[in-house]
ZABAZA-806035 format. One record per residue (C-alpha): y, z, x; residue in three letters. Coordinates in steps of 0.001 Angstrom, whole numbers, plus 500000, padded with zeros to 6 digits. Layout:
residues N
[r [Y,Z,X],ala]
...
//
This chain:
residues 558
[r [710552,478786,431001],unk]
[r [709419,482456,429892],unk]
[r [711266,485296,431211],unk]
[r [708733,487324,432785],unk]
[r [708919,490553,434201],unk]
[r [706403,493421,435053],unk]
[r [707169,497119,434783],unk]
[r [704788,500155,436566],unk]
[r [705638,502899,434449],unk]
[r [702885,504933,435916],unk]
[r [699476,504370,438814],unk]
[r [701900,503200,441971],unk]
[r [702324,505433,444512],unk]
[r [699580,507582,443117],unk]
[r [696118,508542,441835],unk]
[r [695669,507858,437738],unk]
[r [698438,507575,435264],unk]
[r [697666,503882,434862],unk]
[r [700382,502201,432729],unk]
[r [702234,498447,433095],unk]
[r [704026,497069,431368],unk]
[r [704161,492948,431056],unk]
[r [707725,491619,429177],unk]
[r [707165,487939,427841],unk]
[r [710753,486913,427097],unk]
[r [711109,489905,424059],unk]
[r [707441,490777,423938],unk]
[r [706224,493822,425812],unk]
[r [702182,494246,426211],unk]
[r [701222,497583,427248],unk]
[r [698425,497619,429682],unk]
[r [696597,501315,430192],unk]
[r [698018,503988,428992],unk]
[r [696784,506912,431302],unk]
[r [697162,510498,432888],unk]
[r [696190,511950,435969],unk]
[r [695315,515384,436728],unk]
[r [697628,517854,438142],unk]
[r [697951,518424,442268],unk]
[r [697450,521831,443538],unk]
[r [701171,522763,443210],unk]
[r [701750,522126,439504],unk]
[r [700480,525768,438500],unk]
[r [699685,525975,435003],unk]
[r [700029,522066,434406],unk]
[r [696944,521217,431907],unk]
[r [697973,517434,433288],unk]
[r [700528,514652,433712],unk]
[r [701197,511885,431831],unk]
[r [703676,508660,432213],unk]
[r [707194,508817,430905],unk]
[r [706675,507345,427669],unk]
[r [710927,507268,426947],unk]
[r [711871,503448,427563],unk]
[r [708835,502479,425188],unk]
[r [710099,504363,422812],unk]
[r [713783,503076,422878],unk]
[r [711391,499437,422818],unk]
[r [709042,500287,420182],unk]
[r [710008,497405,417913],unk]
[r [709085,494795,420520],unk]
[r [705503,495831,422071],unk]
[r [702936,494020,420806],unk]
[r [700234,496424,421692],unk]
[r [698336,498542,424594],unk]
[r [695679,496550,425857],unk]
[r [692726,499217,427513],unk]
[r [690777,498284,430761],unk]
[r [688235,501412,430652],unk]
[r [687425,504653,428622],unk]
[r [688185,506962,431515],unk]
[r [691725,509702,431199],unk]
[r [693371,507550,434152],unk]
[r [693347,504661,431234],unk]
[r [693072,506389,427729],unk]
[r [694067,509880,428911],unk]
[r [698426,509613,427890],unk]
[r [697604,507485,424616],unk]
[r [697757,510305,421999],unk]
[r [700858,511361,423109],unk]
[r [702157,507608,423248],unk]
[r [700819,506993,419472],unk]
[r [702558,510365,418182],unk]
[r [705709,508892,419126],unk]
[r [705315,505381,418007],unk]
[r [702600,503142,415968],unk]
[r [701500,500057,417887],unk]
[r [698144,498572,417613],unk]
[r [695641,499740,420595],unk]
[r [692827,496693,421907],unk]
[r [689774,497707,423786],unk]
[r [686081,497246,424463],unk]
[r [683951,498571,421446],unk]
[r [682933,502094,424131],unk]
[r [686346,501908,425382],unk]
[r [687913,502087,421961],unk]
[r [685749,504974,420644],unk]
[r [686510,506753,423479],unk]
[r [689705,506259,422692],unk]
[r [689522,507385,419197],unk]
[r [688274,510980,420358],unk]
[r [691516,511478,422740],unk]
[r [693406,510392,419443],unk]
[r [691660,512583,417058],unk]
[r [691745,515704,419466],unk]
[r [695456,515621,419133],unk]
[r [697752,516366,415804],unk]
[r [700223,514037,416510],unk]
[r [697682,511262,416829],unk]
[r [694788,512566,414488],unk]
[r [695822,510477,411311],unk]
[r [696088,506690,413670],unk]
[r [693797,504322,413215],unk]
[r [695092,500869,414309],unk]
[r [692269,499888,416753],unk]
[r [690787,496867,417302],unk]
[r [687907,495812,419106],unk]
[r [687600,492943,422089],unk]
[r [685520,491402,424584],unk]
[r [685662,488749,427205],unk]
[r [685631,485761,424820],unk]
[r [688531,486921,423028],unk]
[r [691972,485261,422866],unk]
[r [694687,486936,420866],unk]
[r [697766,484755,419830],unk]
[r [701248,486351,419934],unk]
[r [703383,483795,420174],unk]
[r [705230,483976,423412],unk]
[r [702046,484629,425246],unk]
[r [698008,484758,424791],unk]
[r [696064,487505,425690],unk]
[r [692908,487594,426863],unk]
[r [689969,489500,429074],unk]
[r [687419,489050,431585],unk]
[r [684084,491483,432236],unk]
[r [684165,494043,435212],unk]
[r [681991,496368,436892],unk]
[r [682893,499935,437018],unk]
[r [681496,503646,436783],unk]
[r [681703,503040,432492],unk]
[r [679943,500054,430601],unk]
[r [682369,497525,428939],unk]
[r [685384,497459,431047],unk]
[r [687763,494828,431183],unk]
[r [690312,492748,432980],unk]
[r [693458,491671,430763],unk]
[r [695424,487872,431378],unk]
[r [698659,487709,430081],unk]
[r [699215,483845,429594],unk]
[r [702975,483132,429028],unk]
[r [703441,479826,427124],unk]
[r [705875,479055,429335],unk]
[r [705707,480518,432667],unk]
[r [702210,481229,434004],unk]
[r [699283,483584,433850],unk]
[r [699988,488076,434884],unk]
[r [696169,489438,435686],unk]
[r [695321,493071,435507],unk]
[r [692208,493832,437082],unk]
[r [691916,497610,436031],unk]
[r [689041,499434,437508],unk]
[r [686507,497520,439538],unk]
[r [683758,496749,442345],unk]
[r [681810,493952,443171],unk]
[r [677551,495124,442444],unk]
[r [675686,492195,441652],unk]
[r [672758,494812,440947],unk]
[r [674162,496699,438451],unk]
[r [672499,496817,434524],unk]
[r [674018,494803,431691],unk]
[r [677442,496190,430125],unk]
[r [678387,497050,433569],unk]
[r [678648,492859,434811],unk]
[r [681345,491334,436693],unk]
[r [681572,487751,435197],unk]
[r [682399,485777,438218],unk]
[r [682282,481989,436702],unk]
[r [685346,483747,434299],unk]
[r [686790,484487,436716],unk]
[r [686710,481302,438789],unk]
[r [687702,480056,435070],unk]
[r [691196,481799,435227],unk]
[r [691682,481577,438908],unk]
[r [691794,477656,438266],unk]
[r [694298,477868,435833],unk]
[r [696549,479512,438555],unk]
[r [697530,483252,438597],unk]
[r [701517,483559,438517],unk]
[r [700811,487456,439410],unk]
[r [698185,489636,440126],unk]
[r [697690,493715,439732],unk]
[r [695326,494404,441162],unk]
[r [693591,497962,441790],unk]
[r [693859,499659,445300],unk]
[r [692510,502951,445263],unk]
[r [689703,502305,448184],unk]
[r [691528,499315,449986],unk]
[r [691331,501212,453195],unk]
[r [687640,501233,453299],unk]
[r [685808,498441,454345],unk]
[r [682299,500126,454463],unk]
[r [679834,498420,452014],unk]
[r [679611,500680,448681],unk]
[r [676417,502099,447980],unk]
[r [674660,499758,445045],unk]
[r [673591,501280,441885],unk]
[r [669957,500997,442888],unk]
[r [670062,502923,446297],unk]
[r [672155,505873,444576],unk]
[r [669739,505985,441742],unk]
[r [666842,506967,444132],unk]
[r [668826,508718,446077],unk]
[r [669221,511526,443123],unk]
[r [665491,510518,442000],unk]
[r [664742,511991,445573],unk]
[r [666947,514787,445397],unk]
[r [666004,516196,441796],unk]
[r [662410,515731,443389],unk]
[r [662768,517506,446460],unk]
[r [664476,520611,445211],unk]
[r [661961,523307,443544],unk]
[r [664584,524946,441949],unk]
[r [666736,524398,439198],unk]
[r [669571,521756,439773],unk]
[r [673348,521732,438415],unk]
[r [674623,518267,438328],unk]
[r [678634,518199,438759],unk]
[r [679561,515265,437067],unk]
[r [682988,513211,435611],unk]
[r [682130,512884,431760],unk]
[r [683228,509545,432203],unk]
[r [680920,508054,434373],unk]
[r [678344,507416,431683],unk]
[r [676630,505099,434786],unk]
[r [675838,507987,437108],unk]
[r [675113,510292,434177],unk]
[r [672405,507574,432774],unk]
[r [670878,507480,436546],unk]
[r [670684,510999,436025],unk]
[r [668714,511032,433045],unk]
[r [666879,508938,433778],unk]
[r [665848,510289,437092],unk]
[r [665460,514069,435310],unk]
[r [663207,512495,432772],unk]
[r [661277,510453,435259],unk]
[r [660385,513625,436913],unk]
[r [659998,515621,433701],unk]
[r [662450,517724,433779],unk]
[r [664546,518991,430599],unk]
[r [668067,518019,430401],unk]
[r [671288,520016,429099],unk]
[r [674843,519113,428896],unk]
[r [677258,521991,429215],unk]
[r [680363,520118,429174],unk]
[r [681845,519932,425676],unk]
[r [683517,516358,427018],unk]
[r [680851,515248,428220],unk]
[r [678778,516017,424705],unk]
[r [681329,514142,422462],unk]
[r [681118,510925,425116],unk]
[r [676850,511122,425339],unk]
[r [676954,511389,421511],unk]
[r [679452,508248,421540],unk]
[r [677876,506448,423961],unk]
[r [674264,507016,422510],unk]
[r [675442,506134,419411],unk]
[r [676789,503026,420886],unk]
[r [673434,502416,422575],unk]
[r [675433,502073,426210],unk]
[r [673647,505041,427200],unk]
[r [669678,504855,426894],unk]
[r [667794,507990,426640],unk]
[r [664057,507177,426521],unk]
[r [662348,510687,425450],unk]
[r [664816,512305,423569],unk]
[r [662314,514977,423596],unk]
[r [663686,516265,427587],unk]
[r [667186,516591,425936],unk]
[r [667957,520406,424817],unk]
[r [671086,522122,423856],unk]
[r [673138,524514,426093],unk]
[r [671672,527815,424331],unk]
[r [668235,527134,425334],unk]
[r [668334,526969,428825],unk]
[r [666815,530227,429241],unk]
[r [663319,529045,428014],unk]
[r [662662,527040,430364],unk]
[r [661758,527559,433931],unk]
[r [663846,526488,436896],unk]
[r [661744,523853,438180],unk]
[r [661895,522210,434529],unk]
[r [665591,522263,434249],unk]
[r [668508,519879,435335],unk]
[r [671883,520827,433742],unk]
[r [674660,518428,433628],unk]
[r [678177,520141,433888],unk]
[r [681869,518336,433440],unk]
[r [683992,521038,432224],unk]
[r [687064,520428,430551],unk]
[r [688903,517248,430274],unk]
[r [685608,515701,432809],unk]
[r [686301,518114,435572],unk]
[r [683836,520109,436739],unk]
[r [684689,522453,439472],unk]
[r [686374,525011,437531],unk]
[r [683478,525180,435275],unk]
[r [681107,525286,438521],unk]
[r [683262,528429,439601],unk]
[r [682915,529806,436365],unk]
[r [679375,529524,436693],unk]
[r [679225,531207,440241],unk]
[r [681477,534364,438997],unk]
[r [679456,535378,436272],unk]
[r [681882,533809,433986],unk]
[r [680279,530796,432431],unk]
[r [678991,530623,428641],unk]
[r [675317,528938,429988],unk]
[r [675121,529441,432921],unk]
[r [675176,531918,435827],unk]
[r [674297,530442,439492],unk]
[r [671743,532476,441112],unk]
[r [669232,532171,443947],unk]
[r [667592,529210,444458],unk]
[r [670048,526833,442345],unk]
[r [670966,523890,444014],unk]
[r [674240,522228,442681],unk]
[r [674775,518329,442939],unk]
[r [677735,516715,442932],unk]
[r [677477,513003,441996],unk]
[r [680473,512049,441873],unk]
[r [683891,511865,444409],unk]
[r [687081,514169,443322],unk]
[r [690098,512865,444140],unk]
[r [692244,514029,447814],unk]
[r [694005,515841,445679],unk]
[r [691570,518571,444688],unk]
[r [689688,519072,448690],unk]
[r [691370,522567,448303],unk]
[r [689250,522973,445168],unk]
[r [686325,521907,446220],unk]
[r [686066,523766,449043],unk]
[r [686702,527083,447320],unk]
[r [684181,526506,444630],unk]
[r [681447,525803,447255],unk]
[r [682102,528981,449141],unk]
[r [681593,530476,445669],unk]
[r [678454,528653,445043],unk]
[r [677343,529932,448196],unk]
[r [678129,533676,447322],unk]
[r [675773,533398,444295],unk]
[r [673100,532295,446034],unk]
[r [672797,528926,445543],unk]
[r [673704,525677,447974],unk]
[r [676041,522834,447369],unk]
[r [674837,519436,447892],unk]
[r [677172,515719,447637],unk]
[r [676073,512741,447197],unk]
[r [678646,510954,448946],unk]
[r [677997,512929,452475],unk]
[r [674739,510747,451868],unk]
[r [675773,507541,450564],unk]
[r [679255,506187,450424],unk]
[r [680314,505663,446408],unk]
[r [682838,504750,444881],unk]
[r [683888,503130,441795],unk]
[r [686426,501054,443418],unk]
[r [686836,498192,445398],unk]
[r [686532,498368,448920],unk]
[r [688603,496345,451531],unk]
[r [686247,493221,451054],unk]
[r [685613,493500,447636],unk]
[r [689557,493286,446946],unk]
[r [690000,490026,449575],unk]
[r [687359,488549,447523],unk]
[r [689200,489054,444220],unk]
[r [692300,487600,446048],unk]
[r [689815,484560,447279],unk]
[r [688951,483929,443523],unk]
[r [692103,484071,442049],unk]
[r [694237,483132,444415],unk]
[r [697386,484308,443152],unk]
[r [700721,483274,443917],unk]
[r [701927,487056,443915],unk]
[r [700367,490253,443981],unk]
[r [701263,493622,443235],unk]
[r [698991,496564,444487],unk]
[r [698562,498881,441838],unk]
[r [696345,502107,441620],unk]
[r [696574,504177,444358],unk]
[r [698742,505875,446761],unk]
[r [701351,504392,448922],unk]
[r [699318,504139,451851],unk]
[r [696269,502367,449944],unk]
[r [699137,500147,448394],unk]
[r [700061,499177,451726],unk]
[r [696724,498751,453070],unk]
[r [695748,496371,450170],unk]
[r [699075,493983,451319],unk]
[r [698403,493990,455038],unk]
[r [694670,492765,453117],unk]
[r [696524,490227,451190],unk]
[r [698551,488671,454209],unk]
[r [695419,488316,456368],unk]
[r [694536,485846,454067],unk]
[r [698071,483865,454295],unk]
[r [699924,485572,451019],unk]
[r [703520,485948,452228],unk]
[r [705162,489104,452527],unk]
[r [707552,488325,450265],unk]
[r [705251,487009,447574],unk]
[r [703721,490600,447721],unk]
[r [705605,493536,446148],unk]
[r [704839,497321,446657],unk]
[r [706497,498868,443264],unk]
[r [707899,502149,443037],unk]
[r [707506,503731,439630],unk]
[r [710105,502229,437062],unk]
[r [710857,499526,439451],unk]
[r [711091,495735,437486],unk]
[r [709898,492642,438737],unk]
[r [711618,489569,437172],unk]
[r [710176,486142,437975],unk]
[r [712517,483316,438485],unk]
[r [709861,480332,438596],unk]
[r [707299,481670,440701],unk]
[r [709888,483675,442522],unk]
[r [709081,487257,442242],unk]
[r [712569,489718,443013],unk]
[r [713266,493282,442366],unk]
[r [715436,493652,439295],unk]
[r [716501,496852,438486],unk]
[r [714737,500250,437333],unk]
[r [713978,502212,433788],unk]
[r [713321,506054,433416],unk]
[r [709488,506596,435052],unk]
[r [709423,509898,435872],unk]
[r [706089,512428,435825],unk]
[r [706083,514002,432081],unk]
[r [704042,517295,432619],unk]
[r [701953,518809,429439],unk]
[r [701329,522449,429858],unk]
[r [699386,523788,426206],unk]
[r [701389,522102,423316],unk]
[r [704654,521716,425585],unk]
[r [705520,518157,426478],unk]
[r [707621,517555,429277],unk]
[r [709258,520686,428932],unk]
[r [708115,522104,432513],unk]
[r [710511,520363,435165],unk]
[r [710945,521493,438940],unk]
[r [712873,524278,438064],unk]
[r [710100,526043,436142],unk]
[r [707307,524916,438949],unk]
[r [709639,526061,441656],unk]
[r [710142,529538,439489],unk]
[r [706281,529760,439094],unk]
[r [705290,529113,443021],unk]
[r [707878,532025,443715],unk]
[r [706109,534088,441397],unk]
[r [702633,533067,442479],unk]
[r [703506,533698,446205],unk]
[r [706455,536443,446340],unk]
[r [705815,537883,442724],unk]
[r [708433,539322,440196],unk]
[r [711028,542486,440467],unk]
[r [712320,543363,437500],unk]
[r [715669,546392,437005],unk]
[r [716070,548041,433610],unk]
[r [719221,549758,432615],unk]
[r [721513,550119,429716],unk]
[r [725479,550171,429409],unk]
[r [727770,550761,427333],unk]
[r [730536,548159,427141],unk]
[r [733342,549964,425579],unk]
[r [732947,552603,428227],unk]
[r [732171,550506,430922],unk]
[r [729339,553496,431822],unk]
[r [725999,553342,432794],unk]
[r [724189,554993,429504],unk]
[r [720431,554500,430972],unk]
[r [720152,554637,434568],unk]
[r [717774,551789,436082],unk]
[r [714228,551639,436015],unk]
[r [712680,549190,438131],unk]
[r [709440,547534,438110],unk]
[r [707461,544693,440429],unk]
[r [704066,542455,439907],unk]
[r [703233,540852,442871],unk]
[r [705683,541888,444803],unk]
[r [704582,545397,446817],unk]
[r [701990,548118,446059],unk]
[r [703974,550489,444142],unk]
[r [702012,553704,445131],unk]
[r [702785,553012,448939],unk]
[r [706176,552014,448424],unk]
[r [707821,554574,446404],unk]
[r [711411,554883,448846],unk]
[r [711822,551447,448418],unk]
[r [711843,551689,444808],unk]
[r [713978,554448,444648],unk]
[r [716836,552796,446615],unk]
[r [716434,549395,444544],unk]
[r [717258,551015,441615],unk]
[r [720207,553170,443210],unk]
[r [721494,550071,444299],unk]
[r [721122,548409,440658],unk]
[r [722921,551443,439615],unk]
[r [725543,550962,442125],unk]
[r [725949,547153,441809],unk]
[r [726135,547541,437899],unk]
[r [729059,550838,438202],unk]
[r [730950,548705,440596],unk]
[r [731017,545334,438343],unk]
[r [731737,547561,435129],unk]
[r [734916,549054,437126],unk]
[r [736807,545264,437127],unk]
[r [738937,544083,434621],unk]
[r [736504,541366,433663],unk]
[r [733336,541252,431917],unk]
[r [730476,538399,431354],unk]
[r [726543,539197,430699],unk]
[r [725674,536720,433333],unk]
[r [728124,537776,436229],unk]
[r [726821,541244,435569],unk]
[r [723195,540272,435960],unk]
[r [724095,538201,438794],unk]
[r [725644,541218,440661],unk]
[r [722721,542857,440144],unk]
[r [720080,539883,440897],unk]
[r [721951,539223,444287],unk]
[r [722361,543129,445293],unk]
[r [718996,543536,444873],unk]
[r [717856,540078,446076],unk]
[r [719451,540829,449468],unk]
[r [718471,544617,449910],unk]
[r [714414,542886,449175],unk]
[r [714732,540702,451475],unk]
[r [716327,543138,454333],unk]
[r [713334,545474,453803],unk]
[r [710709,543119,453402],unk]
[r [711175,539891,454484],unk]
[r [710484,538425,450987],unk]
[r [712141,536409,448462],unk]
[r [710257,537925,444857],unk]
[r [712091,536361,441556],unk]
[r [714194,539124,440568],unk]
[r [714897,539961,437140],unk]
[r [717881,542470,436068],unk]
[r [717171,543034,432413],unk]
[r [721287,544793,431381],unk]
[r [721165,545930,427173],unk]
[r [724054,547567,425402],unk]
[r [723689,550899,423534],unk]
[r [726378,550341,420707],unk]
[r [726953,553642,419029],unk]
[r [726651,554205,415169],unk]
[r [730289,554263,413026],unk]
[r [730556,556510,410563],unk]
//
């Protein structure tokens, strides 16, 4: 029998940073390689990726990543998994060029090429196991399921992204008699995505939400901002098509969101039918309001900070004023309500109102509490694994599961890193490897850890106070007396005594370290730091980051 064993390296527990890992006896198959955007308490994190390090100790035995979908939560981590090791990447034709433009963006990941191009009647040989896909329906054309067939051992299904729409256009199909197909054949384990298991309200089809923004764009005399995830080429056709319907001229503002319509019109999986309505960014100004719907993702596909650029005067294109009605078609994450909610009340400030199309309609690219039971009912799998979501939608997909008589233990919820070895069809917990968030902030990869966060939400909330002086050693003297300064902290002009003691004490704190026997840089500064730390907090009840800055005046020999 094939040893078997399944690894989430990323997407358990939480939103995005898809990434699992299937081990065939020696073989590893990669399945996603994604990111996820940062929460509100990562300041300065750009976003987060998987922790790549156990691949890399593997590299020699992965076979290859096999991609569900084009969107970041699936494609977002692979140029920073490529710069560290070559492995060949498999994908839907959209999915792959998608792909290719994450790859490209990056330097360590510009010069790969090893791509390869699948659908759902492809089978790919590696010896210990077959691999092979099945169609879904999602927010992006040409997604896939992956089936990991051991040779010896049974069948591992992924499901990626999905719904169930039996209304949706072609490219965006769920192929239910495949399906059926591998659900025959028997289903050893089964991820399966969980991100809206604890819904069980009937998603809006793609028909109703189409004229549900044909009615909107139509009722509104003004000009209308579209907020939109670059990657949901399926809303973003419904929106051009609606827009052109009603003759009104289109724009993209999103620079995302231009490279994936150029892609995916290349690819012909987005139809534009008068290419005449389409205009560029710069021309927005020649055209009246009521002629006008602009399409805005911002960067990396999301749009709100671009949508607060746009209602602060700040925007390249743009600038919100009366009469502007701004759409949002699609459904940020929990994670970003704070957001949202800011950026309206901005909106609102420049004049213009803030519609969403889910307060109308419920939507969601996922699968709801039916739509997963009826993947279970399909594929019946011996074991299942929730994937995709928080804890509490993982949960709510297993209490799903054992309604419809899966055992408890024949259902595992995975913490990140956590293996799952299979012992016939026996699924058990079997040890850990390193799965830890890997934050990107600029070029800097994984070099921002709790430390630095925890140093930047001080800063952010209690600011920075920072002493100045200068010693001499050899004398053991003060040579510059202290000079303090603060950013965040107090308003300096109103608080002028309690700078003048703070750097009397730094004076005094310094004078009485420099009178001991002893001497090390970083005892003095931490005299200092806690001397001043303590008087701060007396006066003010506030903790800023305080910063003694101690140099040496060294005197010239002759």
């Amino acid at each position: 029998m094939s040893k078997i064993k399944i690894i989430p390296i990323g997407g358990v527990r939480e939103f995005g940073k898809n990434m699992y890992l299937v081990e065939v006896d020696q073989t590893i198959f990669v399945l996603d390689c994604g990111l996820k955007y940062p929460e509100s308490e990562m300041l300065g994190v750009d976003c987060v990726i998987p922790d790549l390090s156990y691949l890399v100790e593997n590299a020699k035995r992965i076979a290859g990543v096999f991609l569900t979908h084009g969107h970041a939560d699936s494609i977002g981590a692979l140029p920073y998994l490529l710069s560290e090791i070559d492995v060949p990447v498999f994908g839907s034709e959209l999915t792959v060029e998608l792909a290719k433009i994450n790859t490209k963006n990056y330097e360590g990941s510009k010069k790969f090429d090893d791509f390869h191009i699948v659908s759902e009647s492809t089978e790919i040989d590696f010896g210990e196991a077959i691999i092979s896909f099945f169609s879904t329906t999602h927010t992006i054309p040409e997604s896939l399921g992956v089936v990991v067939s051991a040779k010896e051992g049974g069948n591992v299904v992924y499901t990626g992204d999905f719904r169930f729409d039996p209304a949706v256009s072609e490219g965006y199909r769920t192929n239910m008699s495949r399906l059926a197909e591998i659900g025959q054949k028997g289903v050893l384990a089964l991820l399966s995505a969980s991100a809206n298991s604890m819904s069980t309200v009937q998603n809006a089809s793609e028909a109703e939400i189409y004229d549900k923004i044909f009615d909107v764009i139509d009722d509104w005399e003004g000009r209308v901002i579209i907020a939109c995830n670059s990657g949901n080429i399926g809303r973003v056709q419904q929106v051009v098509d609606a827009s052109i319907a009603l003759g009104r001229h289109v724009a993209f503002t999103g620079k995302d969101m231009e490279q994936i319509v150029d892609t995916a019109t290349r690819l012909k999986k987005l139809r534009i039918d008068n290419r005449k309505m389409m205009i560029q960014a710069g021309e927005i100004k020649k055209y009246p309001d009521n002629e006008l719907v602009i399409i805005e993702t911002g960067r990396m596909g999301e749009p709100l900070n671009a949508l607060e650029l746009m209602a602060t005067n700040k925007h390249r294109f743009v600038k919100i004023h009366e009469g502007d009605m701004i759409y949002s078609v699609t459904s940020p994450s929990v994670a970003f309500e704070t957001q949202v909610a800011r950026t309206e009340d901005s909106i609102y400030r420049a004049g213009g109102i803030f519609k969403a199309l889910s307060s109308d309609l419920r939507v969601s690219g996922h699968a709801n509490a039916r739509d997963l039971q009826f993947m279970l009912d399909l594929l019946r799998p011996k074991n299942l694994i929730p994937v995709q979501g928080e804890y509490r939608e993982l949960k709510a997909h297993a209490n799903l599961a054992m309604e419809m008589g899966i055992p408890a233990n024949r259902i595992f919820v995975a913490k990140r890193g956590e293996v799952v070895s299979f012992k016939g069809e026996k699924m058990e917990p079997d040890g850990t490897v390193p799965a830890e968030n890997v934050m990107i902030d600029g070029a800097g990869i994984g070099d921002i850890g709790s430390v630095v966060l925890r140093d930047r939400k001080v800063l952010s909330e209690e600011g920075i106070f920072i002493a100045v002086l200068t010693i001499d050693r050899q004398k053991k003297v003060i040579v510059s007396k202290a000079m303090v300064h603060t950013r965040g902290f107090v308003f300096v002009k109103t608080s002028r005594d309690l700078m003048k003691e703070a750097a009397n004490l730094a004076n005094e704190a310094t004078d009485k370290y420099l009178a001991g026997n002893d001497f090390d840089w970083a005892d003095l500064k931490g005299s200092v730091r806690d001397a001043l730390g303590k008087f701060l907090y007396d006066q003010t009840k506030r903790k800023p980051s305080v910063l003694p800055i101690i140099m040496e005046a060294r005197s010239n020999k002759k």
